[in-house]
C-alpha positions in Angstrom: 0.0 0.0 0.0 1.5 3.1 -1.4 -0.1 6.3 -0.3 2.6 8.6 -1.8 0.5 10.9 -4.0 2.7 11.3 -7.2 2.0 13.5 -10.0 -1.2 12.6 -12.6 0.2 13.0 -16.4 -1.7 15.4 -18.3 -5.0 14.1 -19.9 -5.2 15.0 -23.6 -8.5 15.6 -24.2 -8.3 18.8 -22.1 -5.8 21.9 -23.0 -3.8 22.3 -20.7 -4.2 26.0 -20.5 -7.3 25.5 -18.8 -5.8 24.0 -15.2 -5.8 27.2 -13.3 -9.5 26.4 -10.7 -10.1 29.9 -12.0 -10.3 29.2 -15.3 -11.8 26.2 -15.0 -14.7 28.2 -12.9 -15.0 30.5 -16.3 -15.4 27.9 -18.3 -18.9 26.7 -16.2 -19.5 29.9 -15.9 -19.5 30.8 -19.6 -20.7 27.3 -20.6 -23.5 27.6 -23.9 -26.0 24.9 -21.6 -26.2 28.2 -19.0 -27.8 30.1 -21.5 -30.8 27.5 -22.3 -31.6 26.8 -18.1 -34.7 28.0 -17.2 -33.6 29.2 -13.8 -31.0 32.0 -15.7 -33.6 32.9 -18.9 -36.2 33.5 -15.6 -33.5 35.4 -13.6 -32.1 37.0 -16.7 -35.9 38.6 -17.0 -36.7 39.1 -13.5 -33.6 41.6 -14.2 -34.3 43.1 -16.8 -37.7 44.2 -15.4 -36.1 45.1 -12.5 -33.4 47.9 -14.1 -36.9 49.2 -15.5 -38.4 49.6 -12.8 -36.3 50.9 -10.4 -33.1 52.7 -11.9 -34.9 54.0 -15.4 -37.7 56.1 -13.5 -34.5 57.9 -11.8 -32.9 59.2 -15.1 -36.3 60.4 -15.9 -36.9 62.0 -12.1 -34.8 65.4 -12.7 -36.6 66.3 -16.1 -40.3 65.4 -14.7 -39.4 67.8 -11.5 -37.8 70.5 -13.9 -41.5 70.3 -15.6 -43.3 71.0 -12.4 -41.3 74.4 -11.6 -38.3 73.0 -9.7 -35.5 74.4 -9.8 -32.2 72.2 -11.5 -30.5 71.5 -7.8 -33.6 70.8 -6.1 -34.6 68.0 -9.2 -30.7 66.6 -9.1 -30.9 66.5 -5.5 -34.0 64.4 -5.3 -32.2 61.5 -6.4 -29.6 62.1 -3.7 -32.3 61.7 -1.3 -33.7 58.8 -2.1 -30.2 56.8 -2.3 -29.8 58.1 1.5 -33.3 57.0 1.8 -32.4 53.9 0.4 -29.2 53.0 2.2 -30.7 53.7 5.9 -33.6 51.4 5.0 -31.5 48.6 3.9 -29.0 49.5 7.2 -31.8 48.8 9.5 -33.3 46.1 7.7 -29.6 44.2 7.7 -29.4 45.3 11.3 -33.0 43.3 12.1 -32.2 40.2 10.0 -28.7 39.8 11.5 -30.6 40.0 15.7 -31.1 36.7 16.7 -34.4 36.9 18.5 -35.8 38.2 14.4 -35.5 34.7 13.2 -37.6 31.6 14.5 -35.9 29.2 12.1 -32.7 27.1 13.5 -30.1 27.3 10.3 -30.7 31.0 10.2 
């Protein structure tokens, strides 16, 4: 019983450029079967419907305000406000799921 671990020779079928585990995690990554799962198509959507809901109505947020009589800074400044807005909510929202007494479930 030899339980020396000696070197594996190359296997041909592969390249060899492709031994790095970071390359090898592009290749699954980048793989042509991703693209056909229904779990990406449905996230790839979910997405897309996403960046038009929530970041497209911001670009148009300045020029809609500018229409109703507000001045340039008070319209650029709006979206300012709602990314502080934003980033306290999330704060206190990470700071309630991370309490322990917030969960009733074991693994979390």
């Amino acid at each position: 019983d030899d339980l020396s671990i000696s070197p594996q020779p190359p296997d041909n079928d592969k390249a060899t450029c492709c031994t790095s585990p970071i390359l090898t995690f592009l290749e699954e990554l980048l793989a042509p079967g991703l693209l056909l799962s229904p779990t990406f198509i449905f996230m790839l959507l979910s997405n897309l419907f996403t960046i038009w809901g929530l970041v497209i109505p911001y670009f148009m947020f300045p020029d809609m305000a500018a229409e109703n009589n507000w001045t340039p800074g008070e319209a650029g400044s709006i979206i300012s406000y709602i990314g502080v807005a934003n980033t306290i909510g999330r704060c206190i929202a990470t700071l309630y799921i991370e309490k322990a007494w917030s969960s009733h479930y074991k693994w979390a």
